[in-house]
VEXTI-858913 format. One record per residue (C-alpha): residue in one letter; z, y, x; residue number from 1. Coordinates in Angstrom, 1 decimal. Example, Ala and Ser with C-alpha at 12.3 -4.5 7.8 and 13.67 -1.06 7.14 Angstrom:
+------+--------+--------+--------+-----+
! code !      Z !      Y !      X ! pos !
+------+--------+--------+--------+-----+
!    a !    7.8 !   -4.5 !   12.3 !   1 !
!    s !    7.1 !   -1.1 !   13.7 !   2 !
+------+--------+--------+--------+-----+
//
This chain:
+------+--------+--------+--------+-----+
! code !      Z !      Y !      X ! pos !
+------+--------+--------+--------+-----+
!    x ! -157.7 !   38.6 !   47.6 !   1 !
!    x ! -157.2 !   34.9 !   48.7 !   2 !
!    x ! -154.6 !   33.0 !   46.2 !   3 !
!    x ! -152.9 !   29.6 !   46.5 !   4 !
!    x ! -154.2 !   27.0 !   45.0 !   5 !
!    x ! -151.8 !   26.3 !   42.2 !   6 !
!    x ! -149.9 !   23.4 !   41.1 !   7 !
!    x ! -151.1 !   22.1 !   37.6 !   8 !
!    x ! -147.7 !   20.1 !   36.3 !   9 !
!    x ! -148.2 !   18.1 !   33.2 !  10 !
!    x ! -146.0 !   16.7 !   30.6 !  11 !
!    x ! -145.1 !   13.1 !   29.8 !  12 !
!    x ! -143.3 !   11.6 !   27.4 !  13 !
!    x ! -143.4 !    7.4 !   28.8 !  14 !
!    x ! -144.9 !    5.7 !   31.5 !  15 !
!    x ! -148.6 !    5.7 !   29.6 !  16 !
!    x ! -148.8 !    9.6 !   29.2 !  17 !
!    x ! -147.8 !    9.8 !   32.8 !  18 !
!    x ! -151.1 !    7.7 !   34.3 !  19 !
!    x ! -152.9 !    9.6 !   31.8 !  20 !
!    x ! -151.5 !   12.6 !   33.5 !  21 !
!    x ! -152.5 !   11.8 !   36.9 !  22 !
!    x ! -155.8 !   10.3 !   35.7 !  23 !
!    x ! -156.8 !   13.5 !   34.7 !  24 !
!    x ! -155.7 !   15.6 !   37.5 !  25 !
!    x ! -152.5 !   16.8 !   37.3 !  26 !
!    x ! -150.4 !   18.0 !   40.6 !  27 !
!    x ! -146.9 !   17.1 !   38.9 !  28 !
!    x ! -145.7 !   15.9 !   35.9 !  29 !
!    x ! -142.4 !   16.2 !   34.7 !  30 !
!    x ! -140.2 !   14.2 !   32.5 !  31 !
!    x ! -136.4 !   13.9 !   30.8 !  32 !
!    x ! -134.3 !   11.6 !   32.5 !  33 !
!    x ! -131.8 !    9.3 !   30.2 !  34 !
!    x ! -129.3 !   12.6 !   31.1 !  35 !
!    x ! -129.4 !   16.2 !   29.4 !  36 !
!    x ! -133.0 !   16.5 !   28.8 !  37 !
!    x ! -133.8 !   18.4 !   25.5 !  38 !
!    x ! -136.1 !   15.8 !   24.2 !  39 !
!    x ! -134.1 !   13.5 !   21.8 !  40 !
!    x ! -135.8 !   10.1 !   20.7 !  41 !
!    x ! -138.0 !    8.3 !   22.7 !  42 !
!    x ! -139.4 !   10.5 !   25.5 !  43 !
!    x ! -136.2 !    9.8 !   27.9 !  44 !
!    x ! -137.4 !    8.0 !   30.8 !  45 !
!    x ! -134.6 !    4.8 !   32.0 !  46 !
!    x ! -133.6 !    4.6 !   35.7 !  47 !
!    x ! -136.0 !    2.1 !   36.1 !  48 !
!    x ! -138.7 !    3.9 !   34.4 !  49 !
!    x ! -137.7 !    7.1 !   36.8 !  50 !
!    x ! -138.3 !    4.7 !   39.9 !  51 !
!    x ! -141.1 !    3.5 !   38.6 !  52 !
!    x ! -142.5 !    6.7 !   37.7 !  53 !
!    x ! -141.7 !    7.8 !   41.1 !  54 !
!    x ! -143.6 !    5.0 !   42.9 !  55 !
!    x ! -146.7 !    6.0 !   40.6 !  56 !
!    x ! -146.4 !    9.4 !   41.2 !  57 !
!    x ! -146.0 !    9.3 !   44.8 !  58 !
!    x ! -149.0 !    7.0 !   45.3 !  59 !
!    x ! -151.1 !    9.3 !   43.3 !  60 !
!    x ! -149.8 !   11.9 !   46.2 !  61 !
!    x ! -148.5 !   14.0 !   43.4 !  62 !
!    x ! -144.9 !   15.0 !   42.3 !  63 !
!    x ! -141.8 !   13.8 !   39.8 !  64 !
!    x ! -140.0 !   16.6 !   38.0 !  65 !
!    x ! -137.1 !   15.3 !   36.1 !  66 !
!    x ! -135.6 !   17.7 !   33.1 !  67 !
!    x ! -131.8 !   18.2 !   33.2 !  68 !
!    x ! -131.8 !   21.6 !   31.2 !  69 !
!    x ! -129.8 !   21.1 !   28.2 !  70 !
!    x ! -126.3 !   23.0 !   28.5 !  71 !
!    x ! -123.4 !   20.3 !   29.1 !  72 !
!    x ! -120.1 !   19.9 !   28.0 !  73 !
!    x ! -117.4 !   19.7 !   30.4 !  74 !
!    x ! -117.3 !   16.0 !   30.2 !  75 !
!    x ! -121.2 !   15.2 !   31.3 !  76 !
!    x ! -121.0 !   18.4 !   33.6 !  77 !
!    x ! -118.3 !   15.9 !   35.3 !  78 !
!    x ! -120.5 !   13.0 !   35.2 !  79 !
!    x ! -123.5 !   14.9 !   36.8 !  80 !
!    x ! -122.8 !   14.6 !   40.6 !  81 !
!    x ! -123.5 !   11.3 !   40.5 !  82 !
!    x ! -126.7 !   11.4 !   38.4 !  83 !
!    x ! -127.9 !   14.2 !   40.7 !  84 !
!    x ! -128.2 !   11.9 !   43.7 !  85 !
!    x ! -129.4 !    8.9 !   41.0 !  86 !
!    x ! -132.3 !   11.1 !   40.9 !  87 !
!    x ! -133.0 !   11.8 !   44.2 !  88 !
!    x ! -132.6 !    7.9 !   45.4 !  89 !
!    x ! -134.9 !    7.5 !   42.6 !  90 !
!    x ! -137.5 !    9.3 !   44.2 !  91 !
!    x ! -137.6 !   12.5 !   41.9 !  92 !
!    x ! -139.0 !   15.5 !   43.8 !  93 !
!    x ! -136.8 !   18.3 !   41.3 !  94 !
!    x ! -134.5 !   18.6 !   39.0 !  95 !
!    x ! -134.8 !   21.1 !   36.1 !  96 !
!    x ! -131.8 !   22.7 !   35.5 !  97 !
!    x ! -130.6 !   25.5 !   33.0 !  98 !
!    x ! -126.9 !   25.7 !   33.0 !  99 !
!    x ! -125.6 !   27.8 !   36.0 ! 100 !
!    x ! -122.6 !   25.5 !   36.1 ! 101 !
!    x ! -125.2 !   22.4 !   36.3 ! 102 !
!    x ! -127.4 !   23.9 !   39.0 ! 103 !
!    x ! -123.6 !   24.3 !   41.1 ! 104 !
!    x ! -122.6 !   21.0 !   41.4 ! 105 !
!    x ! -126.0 !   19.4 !   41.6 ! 106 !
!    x ! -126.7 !   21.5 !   44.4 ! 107 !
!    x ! -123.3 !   20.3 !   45.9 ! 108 !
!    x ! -124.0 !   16.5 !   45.2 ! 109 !
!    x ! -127.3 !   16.0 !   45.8 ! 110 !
!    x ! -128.3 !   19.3 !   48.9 ! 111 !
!    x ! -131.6 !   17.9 !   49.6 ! 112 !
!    x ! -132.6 !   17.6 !   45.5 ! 113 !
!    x ! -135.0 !   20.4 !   44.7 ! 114 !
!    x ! -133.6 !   22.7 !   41.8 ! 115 !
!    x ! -136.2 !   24.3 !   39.5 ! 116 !
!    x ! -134.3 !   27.0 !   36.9 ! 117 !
!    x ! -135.7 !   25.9 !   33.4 ! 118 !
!    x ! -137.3 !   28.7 !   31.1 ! 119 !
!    x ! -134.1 !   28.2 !   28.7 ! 120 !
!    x ! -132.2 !   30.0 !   31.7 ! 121 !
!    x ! -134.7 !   32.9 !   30.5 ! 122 !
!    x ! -134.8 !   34.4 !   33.7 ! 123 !
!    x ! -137.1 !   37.1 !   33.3 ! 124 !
!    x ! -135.8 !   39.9 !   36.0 ! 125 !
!    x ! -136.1 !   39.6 !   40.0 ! 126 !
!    x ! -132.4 !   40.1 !   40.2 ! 127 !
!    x ! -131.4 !   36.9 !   38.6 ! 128 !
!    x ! -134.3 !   34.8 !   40.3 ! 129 !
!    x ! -132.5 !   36.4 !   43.4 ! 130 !
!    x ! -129.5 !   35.0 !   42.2 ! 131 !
!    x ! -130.9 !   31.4 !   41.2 ! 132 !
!    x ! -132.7 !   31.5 !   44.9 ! 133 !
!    x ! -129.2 !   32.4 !   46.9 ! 134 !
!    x ! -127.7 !   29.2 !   44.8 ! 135 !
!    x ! -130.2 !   27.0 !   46.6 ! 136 !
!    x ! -133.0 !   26.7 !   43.5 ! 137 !
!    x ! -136.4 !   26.5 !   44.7 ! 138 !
!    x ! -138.2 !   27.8 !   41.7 ! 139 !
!    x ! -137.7 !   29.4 !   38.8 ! 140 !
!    x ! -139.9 !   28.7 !   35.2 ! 141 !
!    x ! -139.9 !   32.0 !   34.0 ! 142 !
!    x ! -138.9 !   33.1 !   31.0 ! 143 !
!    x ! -142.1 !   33.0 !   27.9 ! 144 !
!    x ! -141.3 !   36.7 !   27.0 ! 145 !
!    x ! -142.7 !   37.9 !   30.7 ! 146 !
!    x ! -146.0 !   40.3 !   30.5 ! 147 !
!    x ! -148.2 !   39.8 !   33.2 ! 148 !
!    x ! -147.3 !   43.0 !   34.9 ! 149 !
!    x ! -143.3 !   42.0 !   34.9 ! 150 !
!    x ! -144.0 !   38.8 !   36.6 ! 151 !
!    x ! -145.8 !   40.6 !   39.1 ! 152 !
!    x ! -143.2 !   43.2 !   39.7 ! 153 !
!    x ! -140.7 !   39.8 !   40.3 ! 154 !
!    x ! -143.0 !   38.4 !   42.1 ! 155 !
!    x ! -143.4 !   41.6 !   44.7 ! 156 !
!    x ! -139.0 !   41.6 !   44.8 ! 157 !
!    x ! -137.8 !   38.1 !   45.4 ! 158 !
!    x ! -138.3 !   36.0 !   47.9 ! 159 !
!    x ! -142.0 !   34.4 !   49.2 ! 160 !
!    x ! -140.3 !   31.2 !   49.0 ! 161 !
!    x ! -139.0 !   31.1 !   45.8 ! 162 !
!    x ! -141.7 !   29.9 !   43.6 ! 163 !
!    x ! -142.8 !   31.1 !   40.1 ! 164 !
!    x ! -143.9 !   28.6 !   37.7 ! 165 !
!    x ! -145.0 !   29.7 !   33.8 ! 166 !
!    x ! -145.9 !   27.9 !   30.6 ! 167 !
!    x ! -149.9 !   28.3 !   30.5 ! 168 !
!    x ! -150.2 !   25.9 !   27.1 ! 169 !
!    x ! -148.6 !   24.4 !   23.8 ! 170 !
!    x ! -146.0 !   24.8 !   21.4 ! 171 !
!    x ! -144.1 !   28.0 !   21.4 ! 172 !
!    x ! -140.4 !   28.6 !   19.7 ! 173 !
!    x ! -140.0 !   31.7 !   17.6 ! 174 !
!    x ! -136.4 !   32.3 !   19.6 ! 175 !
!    x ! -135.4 !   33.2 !   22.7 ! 176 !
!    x ! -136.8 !   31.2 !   25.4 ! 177 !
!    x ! -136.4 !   28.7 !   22.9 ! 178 !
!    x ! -132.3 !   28.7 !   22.5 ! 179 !
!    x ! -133.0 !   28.1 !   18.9 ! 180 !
!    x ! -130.3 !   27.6 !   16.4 ! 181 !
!    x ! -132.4 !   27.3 !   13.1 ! 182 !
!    x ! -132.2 !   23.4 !   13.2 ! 183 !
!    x ! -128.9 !   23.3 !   14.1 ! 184 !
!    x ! -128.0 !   25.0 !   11.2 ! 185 !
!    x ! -130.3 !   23.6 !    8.7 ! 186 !
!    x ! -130.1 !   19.6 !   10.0 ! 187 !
!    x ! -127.0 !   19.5 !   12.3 ! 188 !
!    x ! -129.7 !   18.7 !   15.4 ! 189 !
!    x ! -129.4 !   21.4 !   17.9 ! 190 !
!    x ! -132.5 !   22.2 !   19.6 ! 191 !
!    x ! -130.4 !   23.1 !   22.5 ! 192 !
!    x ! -128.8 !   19.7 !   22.7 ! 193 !
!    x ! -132.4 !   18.1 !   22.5 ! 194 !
!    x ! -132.4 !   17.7 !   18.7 ! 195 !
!    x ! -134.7 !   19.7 !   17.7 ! 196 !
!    x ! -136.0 !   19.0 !   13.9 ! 197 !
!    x ! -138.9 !   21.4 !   14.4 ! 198 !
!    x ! -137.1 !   23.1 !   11.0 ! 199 !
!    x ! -139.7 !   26.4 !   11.6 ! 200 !
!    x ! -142.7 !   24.9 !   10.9 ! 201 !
!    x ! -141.3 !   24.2 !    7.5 ! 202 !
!    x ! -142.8 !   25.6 !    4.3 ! 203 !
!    x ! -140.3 !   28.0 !    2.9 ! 204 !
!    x ! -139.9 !   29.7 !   -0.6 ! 205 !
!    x ! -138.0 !   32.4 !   -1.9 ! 206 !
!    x ! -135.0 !   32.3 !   -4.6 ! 207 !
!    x ! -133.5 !   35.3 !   -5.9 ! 208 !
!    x ! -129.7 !   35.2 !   -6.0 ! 209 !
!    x ! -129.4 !   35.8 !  -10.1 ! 210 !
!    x ! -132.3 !   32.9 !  -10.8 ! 211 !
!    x ! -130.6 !   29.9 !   -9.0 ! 212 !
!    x ! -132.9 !   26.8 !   -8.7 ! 213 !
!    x ! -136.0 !   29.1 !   -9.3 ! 214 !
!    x ! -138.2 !   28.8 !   -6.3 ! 215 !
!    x ! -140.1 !   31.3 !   -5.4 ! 216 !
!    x ! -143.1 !   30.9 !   -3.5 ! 217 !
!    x ! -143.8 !   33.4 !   -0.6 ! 218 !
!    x ! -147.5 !   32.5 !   -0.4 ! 219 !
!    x ! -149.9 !   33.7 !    2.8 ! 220 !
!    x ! -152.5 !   31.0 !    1.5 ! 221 !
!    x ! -152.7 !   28.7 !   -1.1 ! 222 !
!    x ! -150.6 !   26.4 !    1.4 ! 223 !
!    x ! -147.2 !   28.2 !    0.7 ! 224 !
!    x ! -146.0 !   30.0 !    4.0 ! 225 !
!    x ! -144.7 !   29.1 !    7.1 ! 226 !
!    x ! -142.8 !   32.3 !    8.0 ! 227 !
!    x ! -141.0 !   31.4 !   11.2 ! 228 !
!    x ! -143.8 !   29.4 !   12.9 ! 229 !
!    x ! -145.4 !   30.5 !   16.1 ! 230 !
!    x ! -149.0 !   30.0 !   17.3 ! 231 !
!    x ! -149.6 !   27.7 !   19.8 ! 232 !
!    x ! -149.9 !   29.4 !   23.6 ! 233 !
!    x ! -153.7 !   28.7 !   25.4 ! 234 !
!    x ! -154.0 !   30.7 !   28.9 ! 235 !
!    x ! -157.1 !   29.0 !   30.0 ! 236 !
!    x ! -159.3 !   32.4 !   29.6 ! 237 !
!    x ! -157.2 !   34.6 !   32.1 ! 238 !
!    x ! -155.7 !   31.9 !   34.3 ! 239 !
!    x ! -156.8 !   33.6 !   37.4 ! 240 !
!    x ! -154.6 !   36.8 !   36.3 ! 241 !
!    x ! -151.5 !   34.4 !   36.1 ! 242 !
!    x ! -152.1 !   33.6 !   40.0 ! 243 !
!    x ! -152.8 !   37.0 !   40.8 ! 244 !
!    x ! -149.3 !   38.0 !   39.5 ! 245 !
!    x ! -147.5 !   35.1 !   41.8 ! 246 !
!    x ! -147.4 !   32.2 !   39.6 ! 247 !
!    x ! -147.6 !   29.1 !   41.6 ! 248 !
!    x ! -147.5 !   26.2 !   38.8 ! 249 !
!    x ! -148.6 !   25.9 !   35.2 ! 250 !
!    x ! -146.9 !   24.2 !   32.6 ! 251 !
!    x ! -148.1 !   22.7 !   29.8 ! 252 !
!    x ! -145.9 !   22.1 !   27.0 ! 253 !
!    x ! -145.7 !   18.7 !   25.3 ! 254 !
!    x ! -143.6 !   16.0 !   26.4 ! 255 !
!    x ! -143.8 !   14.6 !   22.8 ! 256 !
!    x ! -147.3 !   14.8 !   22.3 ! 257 !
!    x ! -149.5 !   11.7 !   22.6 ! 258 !
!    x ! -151.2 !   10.5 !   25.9 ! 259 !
!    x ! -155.0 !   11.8 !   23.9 ! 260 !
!    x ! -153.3 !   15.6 !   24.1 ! 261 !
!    x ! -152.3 !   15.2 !   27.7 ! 262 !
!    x ! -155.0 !   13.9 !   28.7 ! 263 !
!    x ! -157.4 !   16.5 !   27.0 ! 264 !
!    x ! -155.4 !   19.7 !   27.6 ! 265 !
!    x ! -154.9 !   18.5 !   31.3 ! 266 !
!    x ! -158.8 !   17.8 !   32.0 ! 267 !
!    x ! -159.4 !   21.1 !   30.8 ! 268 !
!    x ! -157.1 !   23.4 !   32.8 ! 269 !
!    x ! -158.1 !   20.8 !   35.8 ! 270 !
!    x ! -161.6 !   21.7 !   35.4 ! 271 !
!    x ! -161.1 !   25.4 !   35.4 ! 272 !
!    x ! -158.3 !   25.6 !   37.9 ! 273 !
!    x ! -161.1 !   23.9 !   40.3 ! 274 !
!    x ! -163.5 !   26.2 !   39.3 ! 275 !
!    x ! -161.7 !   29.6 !   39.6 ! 276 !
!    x ! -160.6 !   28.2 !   42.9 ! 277 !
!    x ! -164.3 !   26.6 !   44.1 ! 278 !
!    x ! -165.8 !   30.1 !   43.0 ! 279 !
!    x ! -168.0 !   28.5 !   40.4 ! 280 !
!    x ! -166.5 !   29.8 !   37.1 ! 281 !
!    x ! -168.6 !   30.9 !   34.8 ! 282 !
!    x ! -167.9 !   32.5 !   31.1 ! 283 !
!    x ! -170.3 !   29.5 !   29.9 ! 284 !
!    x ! -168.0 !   27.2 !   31.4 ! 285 !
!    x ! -165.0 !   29.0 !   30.2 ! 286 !
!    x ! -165.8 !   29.1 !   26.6 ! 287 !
!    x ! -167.3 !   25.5 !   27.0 ! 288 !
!    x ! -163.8 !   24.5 !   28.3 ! 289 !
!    x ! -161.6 !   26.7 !   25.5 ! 290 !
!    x ! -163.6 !   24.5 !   22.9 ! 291 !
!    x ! -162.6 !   21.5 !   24.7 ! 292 !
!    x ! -159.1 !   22.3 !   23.8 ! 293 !
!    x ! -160.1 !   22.9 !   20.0 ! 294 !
!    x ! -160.0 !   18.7 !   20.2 ! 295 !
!    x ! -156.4 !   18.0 !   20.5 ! 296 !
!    x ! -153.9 !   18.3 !   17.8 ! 297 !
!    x ! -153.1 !   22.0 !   17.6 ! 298 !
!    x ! -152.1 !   25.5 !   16.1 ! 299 !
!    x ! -154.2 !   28.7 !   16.1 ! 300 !
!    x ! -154.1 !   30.1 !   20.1 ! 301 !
!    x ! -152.4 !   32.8 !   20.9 ! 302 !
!    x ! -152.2 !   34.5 !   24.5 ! 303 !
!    x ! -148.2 !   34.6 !   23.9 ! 304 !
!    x ! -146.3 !   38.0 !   25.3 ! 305 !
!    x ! -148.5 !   38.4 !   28.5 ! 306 !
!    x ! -150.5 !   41.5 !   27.5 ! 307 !
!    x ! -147.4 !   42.5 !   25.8 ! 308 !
!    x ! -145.7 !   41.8 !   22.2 ! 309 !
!    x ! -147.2 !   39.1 !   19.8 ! 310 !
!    x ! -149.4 !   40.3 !   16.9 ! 311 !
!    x ! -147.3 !   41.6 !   14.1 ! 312 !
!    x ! -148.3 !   38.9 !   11.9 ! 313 !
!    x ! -147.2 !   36.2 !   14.5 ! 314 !
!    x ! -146.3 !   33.3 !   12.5 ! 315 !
!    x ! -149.5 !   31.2 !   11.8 ! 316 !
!    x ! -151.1 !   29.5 !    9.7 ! 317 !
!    x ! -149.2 !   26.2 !    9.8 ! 318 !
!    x ! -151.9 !   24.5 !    9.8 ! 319 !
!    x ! -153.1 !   21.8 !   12.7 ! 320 !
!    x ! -157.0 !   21.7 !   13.7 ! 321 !
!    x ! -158.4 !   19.2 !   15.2 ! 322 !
!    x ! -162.1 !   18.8 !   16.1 ! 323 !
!    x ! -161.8 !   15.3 !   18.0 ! 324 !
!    x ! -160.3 !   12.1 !   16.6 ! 325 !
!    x ! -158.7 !    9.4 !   19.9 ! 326 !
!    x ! -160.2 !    6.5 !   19.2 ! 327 !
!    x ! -159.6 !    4.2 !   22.1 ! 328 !
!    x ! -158.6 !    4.3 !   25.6 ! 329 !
!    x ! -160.6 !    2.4 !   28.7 ! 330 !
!    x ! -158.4 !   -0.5 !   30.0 ! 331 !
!    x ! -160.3 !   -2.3 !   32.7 ! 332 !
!    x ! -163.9 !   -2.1 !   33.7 ! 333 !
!    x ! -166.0 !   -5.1 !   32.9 ! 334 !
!    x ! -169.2 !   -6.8 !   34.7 ! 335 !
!    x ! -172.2 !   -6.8 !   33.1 ! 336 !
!    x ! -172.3 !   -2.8 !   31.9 ! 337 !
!    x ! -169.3 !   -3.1 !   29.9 ! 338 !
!    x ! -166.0 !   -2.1 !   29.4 ! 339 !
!    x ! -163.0 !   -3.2 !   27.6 ! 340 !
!    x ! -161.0 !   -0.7 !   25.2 ! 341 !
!    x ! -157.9 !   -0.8 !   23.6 ! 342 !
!    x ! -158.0 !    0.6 !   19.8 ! 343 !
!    x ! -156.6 !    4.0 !   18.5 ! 344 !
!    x ! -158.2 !    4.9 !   15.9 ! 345 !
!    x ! -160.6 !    2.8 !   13.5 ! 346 !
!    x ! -164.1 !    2.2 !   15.4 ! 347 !
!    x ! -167.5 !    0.8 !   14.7 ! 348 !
!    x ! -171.1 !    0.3 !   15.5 ! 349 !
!    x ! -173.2 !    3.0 !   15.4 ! 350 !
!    x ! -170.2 !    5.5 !   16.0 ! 351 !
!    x ! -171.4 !    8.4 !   18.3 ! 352 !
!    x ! -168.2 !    9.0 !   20.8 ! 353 !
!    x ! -167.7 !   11.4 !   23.4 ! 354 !
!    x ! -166.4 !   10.4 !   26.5 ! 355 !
!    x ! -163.2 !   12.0 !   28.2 ! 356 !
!    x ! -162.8 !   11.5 !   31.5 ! 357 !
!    x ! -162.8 !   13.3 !   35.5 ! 358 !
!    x ! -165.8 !   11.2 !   36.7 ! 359 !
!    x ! -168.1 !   13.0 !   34.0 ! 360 !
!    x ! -168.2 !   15.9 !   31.4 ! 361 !
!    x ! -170.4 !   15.6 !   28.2 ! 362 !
!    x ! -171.6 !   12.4 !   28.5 ! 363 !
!    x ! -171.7 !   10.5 !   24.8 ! 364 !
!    x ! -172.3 !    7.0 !   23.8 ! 365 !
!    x ! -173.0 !    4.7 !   21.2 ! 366 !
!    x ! -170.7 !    1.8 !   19.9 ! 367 !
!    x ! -173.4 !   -1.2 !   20.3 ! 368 !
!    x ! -173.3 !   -4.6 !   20.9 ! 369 !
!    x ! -169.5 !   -4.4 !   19.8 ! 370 !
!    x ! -167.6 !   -8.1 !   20.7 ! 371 !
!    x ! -163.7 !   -8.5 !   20.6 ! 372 !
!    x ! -161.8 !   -9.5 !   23.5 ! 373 !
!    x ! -163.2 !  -13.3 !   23.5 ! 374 !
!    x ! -166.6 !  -12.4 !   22.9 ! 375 !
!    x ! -167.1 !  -12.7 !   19.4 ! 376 !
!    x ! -169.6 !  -10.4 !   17.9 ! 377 !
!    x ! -167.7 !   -7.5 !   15.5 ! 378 !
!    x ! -168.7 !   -4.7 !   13.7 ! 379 !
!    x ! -165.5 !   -2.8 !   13.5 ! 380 !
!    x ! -162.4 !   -2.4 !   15.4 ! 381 !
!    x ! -159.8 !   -1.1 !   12.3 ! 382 !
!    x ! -156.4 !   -2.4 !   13.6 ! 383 !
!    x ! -154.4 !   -0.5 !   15.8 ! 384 !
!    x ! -154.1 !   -1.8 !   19.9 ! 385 !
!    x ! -156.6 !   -3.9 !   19.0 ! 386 !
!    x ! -159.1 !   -4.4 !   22.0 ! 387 !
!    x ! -163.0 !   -4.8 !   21.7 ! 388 !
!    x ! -166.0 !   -4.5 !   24.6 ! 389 !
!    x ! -168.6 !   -2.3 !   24.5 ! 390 !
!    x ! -171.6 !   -1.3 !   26.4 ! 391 !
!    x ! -171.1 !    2.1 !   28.6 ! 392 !
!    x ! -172.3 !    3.4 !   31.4 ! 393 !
!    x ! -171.3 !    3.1 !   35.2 ! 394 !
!    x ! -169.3 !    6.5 !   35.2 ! 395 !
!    x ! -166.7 !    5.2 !   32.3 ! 396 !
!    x ! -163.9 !    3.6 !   33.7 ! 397 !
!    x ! -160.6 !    2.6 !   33.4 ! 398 !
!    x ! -158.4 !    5.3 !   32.2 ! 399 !
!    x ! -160.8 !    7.3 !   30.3 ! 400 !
!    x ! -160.3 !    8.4 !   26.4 ! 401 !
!    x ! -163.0 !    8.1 !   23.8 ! 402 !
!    x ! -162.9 !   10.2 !   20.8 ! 403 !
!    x ! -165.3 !   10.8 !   18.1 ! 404 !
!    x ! -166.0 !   14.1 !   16.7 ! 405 !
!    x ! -165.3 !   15.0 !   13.2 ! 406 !
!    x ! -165.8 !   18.5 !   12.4 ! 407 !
+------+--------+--------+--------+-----+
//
């Protein structure tokens, strides 16, 4: 069976994890808006940073998708027509929407904005993604809770046109298609108003209700427990069933991670995207590929509910593994075999680091002949953003990660 090529939409959190997004091959990447995104902090793009995102984008000849999906009260649902067309003069390619009430009068104000149905809509039937597709949205993000085989009994009774896009990596919620109300509760920061305090991957203890003040632990490990958090999703070993049941984009989570876990989870699911597509996948380069992803930040994998219900024992660990430590991303080529890089993580000569980057896979080098950005011989790069030159070969160039390995 032929299948589309599909779309590969990354997250992005500012304008730096966005270039790192397209660097590394994503289709899409998609971002929160200063509007109803549910991101609170710092990972709400301006106006201005929307436009210039767009421009970026655009260039790259990939696509802007601009989160909208937190449910609004009646006064910012009356303030929405005109940020509906703000984002499509802006140049966004789709708004993702959650609220049914939202995806009406955005439809209404802005016609030729696309509307993508966020997975907080939990849409996870063909009847209601026949209903999102008659109200004029163009895709629908399907709810996490889908096996394989239901999305490809949706796929089979809605519409060709209406496209399916799933999460295929990250950070899963132990609710509903993540209408969570645990932080709410606990912190006053609703996750469904972007607030999210993360208040599950807390270590909790028990207290019995005639021994106030006597804390009980409720130990899994010698770490305490971590009862209501989820594993981590990773679909890179059975991407080519996703396409075969419809999908037509994958989603990685993580709009808050940092531009060294964009860049890493993206390259991978690139790479193996290409390959299942190129007919040159192999199970050495899959399991090479699954390892990659053992270098960012992350919880124990799961395959989430596509084969069918988590384990019974679904809450991890709680603990983050990491194999790979960022230590510095390429800003500018230089002549004379040399490159210039700006400082993540303390550095110096004799380190053996690994190179991230599309133009190459596996290639290492060693930090020689170390000088900071004036020339002056160094023999360690400790501060943060600091920037020091170093010899690398012709395929490192600007835009590429270096890490150095640590377990």
């Amino acid at each position: 069976m032929t299948m589309n090529r599909p779309e590969l939409l990354s997250p992005a959190g500012d304008l730096e994890r966005l270039d790192t997004a397209l660097h590394f091959g994503a289709d899409a990447v998609y971002v929160g808006g200063p509007k109803l995104q549910l991101r609170a902090g710092t990972v709400g793009f301006t106006m201005d940073d929307l436009k210039t995102a767009a421009e970026r984008v655009h260039a790259a000849g990939k696509k802007l998708h601009v989160t909208v999906n937190a449910f609004p009260t009646n006064a910012e649902l009356d303030a929405l027509p005109d940020y509906a067309q703000a984002l499509k003069d802006c140049g966004a390619d789709a708004a993702i929407v959650a609220d049914l009430g939202a995806i009406a009068v955005m439809r209404k104000a802005a016609p030729d904005l696309p509307i993508h149905v966020s997975t907080q809509a939990n849409c996870q039937n063909y009847m209601a993604a026949r209903v999102y597709y008659d109200m004029g949205a163009s895709r629908v993000v399907l709810a996490r809770e889908m096996t394989l085989e239901q999305i490809a009994e949706l796929r089979a009774k809605t519409p060709t046109e209406l496209e399916l896009e799933a999460f295929v990596h990250g950070a899963m919620c132990m609710a509903w298609s993540g209408r969570c109300m645990i932080s709410a509760y606990l912190t006053d920061r609703s996750a469904n108003r972007g607030g999210c305090a993360q208040s599950c991957r807390w270590v909790y203890h028990l207290m019995e209700e005639k021994r106030p003040g006597e804390y009980i632990p409720v130990e899994e490990d010698d770490s305490g427990t971590t009862i209501l958090s989820s594993f981590d999703l990773c679909t890179l070993e059975f991407l080519d069933q996703l396409m075969a049941a419809g999908i037509s984009s994958f989603k990685i989570e993580g709009r808050m991670k940092s531009p060294y876990y964009v860049a890493t989870v993206t390259n991978a699911y690139r790479r193996q995207i290409d390959a299942l597509m190129n007919g040159t996948s192999t199970p050495e380069l899959t399991d090479t590929l699954r390892k990659e992803l053992d270098a960012a930040s992350h919880r124990s994998y799961s395959s989430g509910f596509y084969f069918g219900a988590m384990k019974k024992h679904a809450p991890d660990d709680g603990v983050y593994q990491q194999d790979c430590k960022f230590v510095g991303v390429v800003k500018e080529r230089l002549q004379g075999g040399r490159v210039r890089v700006e400082q993540r993580n303390r550095v110096q000569v004799g380190d053996m680091l690994e190179v991230l980057s599309p133009n190459s896979f596996g290639l290492k080098i060693t930090v020689e002949n170390m000088t900071d950005a004036v020339g002056n011989p160094i023999d360690v790069a400790p501060v943060p953003l600091q920037r020091f030159d170093i010899n690398a070969p012709e395929t490192v160039g600007e835009g590429d990660i270096l890490r150095i390995r640590v377990k």
